[in-house]
Each structure stands twice: as C-alpha cells, then as structure tokens.
C-alpha positions as CSV (number, residue, x, y, z in Angstrom):
1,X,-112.1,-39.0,-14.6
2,X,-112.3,-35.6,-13.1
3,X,-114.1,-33.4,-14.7
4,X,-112.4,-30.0,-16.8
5,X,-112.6,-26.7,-15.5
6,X,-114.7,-24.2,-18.3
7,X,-112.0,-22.1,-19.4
8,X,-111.9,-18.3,-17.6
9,X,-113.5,-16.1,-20.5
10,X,-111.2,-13.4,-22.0
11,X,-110.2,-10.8,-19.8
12,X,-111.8,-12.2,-16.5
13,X,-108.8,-12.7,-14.3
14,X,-107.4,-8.9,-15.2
15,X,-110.7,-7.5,-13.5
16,X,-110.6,-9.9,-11.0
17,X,-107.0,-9.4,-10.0
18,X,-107.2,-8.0,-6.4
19,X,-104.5,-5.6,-7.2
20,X,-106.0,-3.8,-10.1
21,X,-109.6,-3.6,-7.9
22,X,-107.8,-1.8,-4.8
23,X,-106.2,0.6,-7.6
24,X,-109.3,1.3,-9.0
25,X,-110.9,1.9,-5.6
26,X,-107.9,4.2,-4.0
27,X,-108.1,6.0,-7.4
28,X,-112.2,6.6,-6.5
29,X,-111.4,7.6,-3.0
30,X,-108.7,9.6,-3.9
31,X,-111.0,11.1,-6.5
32,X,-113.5,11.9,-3.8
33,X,-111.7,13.7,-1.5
34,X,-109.9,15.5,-3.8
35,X,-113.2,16.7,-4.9
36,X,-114.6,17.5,-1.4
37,X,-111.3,19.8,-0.9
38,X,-111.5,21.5,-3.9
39,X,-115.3,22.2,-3.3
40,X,-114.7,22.8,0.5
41,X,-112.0,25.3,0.0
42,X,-113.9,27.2,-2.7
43,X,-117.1,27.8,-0.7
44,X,-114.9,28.8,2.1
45,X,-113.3,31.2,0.1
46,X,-116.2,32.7,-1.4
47,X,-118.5,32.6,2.2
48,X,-116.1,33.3,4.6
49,X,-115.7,30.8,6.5
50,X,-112.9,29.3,8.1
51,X,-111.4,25.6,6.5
52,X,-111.1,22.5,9.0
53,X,-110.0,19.4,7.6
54,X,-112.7,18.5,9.6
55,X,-115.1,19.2,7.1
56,X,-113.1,17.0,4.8
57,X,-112.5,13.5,6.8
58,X,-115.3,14.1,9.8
59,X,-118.7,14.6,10.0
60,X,-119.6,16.8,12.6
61,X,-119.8,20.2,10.2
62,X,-122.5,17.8,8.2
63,X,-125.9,18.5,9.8
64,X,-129.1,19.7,9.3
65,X,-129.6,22.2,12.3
66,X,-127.6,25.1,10.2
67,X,-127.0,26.7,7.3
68,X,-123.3,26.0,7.2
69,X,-124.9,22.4,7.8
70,X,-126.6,22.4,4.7
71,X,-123.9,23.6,2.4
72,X,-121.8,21.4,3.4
73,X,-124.9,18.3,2.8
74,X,-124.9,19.9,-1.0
75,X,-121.2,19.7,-1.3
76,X,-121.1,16.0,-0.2
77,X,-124.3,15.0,-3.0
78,X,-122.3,17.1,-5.7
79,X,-119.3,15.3,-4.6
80,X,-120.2,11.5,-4.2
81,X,-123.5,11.9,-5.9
82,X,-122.0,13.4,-9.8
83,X,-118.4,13.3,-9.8
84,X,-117.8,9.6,-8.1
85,X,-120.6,8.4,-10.6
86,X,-118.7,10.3,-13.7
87,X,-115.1,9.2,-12.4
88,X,-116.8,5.4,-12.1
89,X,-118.1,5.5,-15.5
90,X,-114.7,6.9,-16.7
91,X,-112.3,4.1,-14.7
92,X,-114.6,1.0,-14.5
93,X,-116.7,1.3,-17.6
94,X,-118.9,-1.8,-16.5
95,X,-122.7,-0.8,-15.3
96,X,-122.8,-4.9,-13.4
97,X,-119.8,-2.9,-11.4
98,X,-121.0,0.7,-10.5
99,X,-123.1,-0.5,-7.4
100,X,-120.1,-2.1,-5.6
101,X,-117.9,0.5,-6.6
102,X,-119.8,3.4,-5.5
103,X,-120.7,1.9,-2.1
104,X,-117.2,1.4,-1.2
105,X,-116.6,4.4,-1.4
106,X,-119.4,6.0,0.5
107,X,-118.4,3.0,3.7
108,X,-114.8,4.2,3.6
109,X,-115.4,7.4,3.9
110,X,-117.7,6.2,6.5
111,X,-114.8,4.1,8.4
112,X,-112.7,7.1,7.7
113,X,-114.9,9.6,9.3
114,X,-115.3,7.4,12.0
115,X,-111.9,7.0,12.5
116,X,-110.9,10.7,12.6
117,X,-113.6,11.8,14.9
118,X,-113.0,9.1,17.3
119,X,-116.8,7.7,16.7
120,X,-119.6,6.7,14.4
121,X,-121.3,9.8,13.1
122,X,-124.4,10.3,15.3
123,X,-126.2,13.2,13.2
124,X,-129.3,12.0,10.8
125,X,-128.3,14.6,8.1
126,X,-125.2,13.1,7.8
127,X,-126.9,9.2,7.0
128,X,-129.6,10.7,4.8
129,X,-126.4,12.7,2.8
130,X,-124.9,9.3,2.7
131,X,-127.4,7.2,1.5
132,X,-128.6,9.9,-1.1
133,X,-125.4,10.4,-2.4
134,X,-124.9,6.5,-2.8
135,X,-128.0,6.3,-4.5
136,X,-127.5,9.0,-6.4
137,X,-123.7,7.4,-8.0
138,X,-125.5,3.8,-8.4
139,X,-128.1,5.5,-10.4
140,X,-125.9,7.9,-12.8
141,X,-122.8,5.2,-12.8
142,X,-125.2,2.5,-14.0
143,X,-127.0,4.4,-16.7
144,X,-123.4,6.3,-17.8
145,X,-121.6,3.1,-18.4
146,X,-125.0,1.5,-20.3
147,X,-124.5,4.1,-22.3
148,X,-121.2,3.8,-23.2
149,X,-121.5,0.1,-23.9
150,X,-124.3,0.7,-26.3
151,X,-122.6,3.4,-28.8
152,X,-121.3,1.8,-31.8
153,X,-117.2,0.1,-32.0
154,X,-115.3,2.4,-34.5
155,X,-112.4,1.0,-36.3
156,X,-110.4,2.8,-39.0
157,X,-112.9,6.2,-38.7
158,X,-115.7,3.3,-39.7
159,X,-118.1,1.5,-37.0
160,X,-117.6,-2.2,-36.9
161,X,-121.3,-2.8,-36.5
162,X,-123.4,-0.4,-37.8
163,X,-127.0,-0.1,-36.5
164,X,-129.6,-2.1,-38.2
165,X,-132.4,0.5,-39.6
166,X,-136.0,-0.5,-37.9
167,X,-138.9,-0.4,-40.0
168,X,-142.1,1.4,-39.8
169,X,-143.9,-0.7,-36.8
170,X,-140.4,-1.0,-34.8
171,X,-139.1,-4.2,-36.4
172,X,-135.6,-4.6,-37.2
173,X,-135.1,-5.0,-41.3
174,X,-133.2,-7.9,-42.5
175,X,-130.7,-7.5,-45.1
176,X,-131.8,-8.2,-48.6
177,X,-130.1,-11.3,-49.8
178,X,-128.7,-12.0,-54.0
179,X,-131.8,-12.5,-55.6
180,X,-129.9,-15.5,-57.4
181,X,-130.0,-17.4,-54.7
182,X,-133.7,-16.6,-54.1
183,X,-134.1,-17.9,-57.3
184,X,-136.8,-14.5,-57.7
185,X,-136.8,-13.4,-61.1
186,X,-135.7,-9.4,-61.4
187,X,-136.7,-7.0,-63.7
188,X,-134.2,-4.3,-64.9
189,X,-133.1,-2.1,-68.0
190,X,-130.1,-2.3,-70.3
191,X,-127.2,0.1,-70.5
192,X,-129.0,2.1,-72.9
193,X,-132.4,3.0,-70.5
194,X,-134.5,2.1,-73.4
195,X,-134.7,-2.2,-74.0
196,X,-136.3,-4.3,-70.6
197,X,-134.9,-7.8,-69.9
198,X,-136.0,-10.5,-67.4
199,X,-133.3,-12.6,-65.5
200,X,-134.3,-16.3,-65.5
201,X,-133.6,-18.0,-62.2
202,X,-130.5,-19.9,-62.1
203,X,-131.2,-24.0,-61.9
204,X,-128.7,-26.2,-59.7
205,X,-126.5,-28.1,-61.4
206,X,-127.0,-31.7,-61.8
C-alpha cells in the first residue's frame, strides 16, 4: 500500500509558485534601481556632477580612491541596505524569506553590473558596499517582518487575540475560571450593600 502524501499546508503552493517568486523579485530589483536613479540623479543635481547610467548598472564610479567614490558607496547602502529591506518587509512579509530575497538582489545586480561593464567588478569598495548592504537588508528585513508578525490580528476595529497581561515576576496570568466549577465557595453582598451571603458549592448530580 503506498503510503499518503501529508497534505500541502494552507497557502504553501501560492508562495511556492515560481511565477509569483520571480514577480516578487523583478518587483525588488525594479525597486532598487529605481531607487539608485532617483538618489543618483538627485546628488548629481545638487553636486554638480555629470549622470552616467554607468553609475546606475556598472561599478566602476563605486570606489574608495575618491570622493565621488564614496558618495556613490553611501548611495548604494542607503539604497540596498534601507529601502530593499523596507520594500522586502512590505512585499514578502515573511522574516524565514528576507535572507534569500535580499541576496538576490544584491547577485543580480552583481550579474548585471557585470554584464554592462563587460567584466566582474575588480574594485574592493565595491565588494565591501555589497556585502554591507546585503547584510545590512538581512538584518532590517528580518527584524521588520518579526515585527509585523507579532502585532496583534484586528477584526471588526477589535484584536482577535488580545495580549495575555504578565504578572509581577514575568509570568503569563491565566484566566480566572467560574468559581462554580471550582466548587470554591465566594463571598459577596446583596443588592442592598448591607446583608452578606455565602454561595455553597454546587454537588454533581447523581
């Protein structure tokens, strides 16, 4: 008798499905260097300096023998580093995800680069800029989207699961359960705040 396949858990062949995960990465690298142009246009704007789309899809203005050099180092952590891990967190929502995600990214831009100025980037600053700025979208990606998944489910303008108050010493409280079923006898007072009664606990019934 051959033996049954454990059923695929809810939603595990959308995320799975190839097409939606090259989506979701051509929407992250679209992202990215529609970043990096914005940015790259800006500071050429406001320095001076001429535009290349060189500076967008190579890696020869990326080094750290100049100024220019530099800048262009901080643009490239700004743009892989924060906005990558914010557009990760906002698309892919899952912090077991963010690593594989974000380091896609980062090694096409690296085939792209490569591709566009004919070979592999030879310039340190440009690998340290890499690696940093990977490490940089793991790190915010993975603690943005474990934040997200621990804020509380609203339905109706009312959480689903409200948080369970902790005690003194850090312990989570139980809730109380009826005191009928305890069988612990309560004291209370009647409607008029003045007479005291006792409730007996309730026997089983025989």
């Amino acid at each position: 008798m051959p033996r049954r396949r454990k059923p695929p858990r809810a939603g595990a062949l959308a995320e799975l499905a190839p097409l939606k995960i090259a989506g979701q990465i051509a929407t992250l690298q679209a992202i990215y260097y529609f970043a990096a142009l914005v940015l790259i246009v800006f500071t050429a704007l406001v320095s001076g300096s001429g535009f290349s789309w060189t500076l967008v899809f190579g890696w020869e203005g990326l080094r750290g023998d100049t100024t220019h050099g530099w800048l262009m180092s901080f643009i490239f952590l700004l743009d892989g580093g924060l906005i990558i891990s914010i557009a990760v967190v906002a698309l892919i929502a899952r912090s077991k995800l963010v690593p594989d995600f974000a380091i896609t990214v980062h090694f096409l831009h690296l085939v792209i680069a490569s591709l566009y100025s004919g070979h592999i980037p030879r310039h340190g600053g440009w690998w340290l800029t890499m690696i940093a700025s990977a490490a940089i979208s793991v790190s915010l990606g993975i603690w943005g989207c474990q934040y997200r998944e621990l804020q509380p489910v609203f339905f109706g303008g009312r959480p689903i699961l409200p948080a369970v108050p902790a005690s003194v010493d850090g312990s989570t409280t139980q809730p109380s359960t009826v005191d009928e079923e305890m069988a612990i006898p309560s004291r209370g007072r009647g409607r008029d705040g003045n007479a005291e009664y006792e409730m007996e606990p309730m026997l089983p019934l025989k």
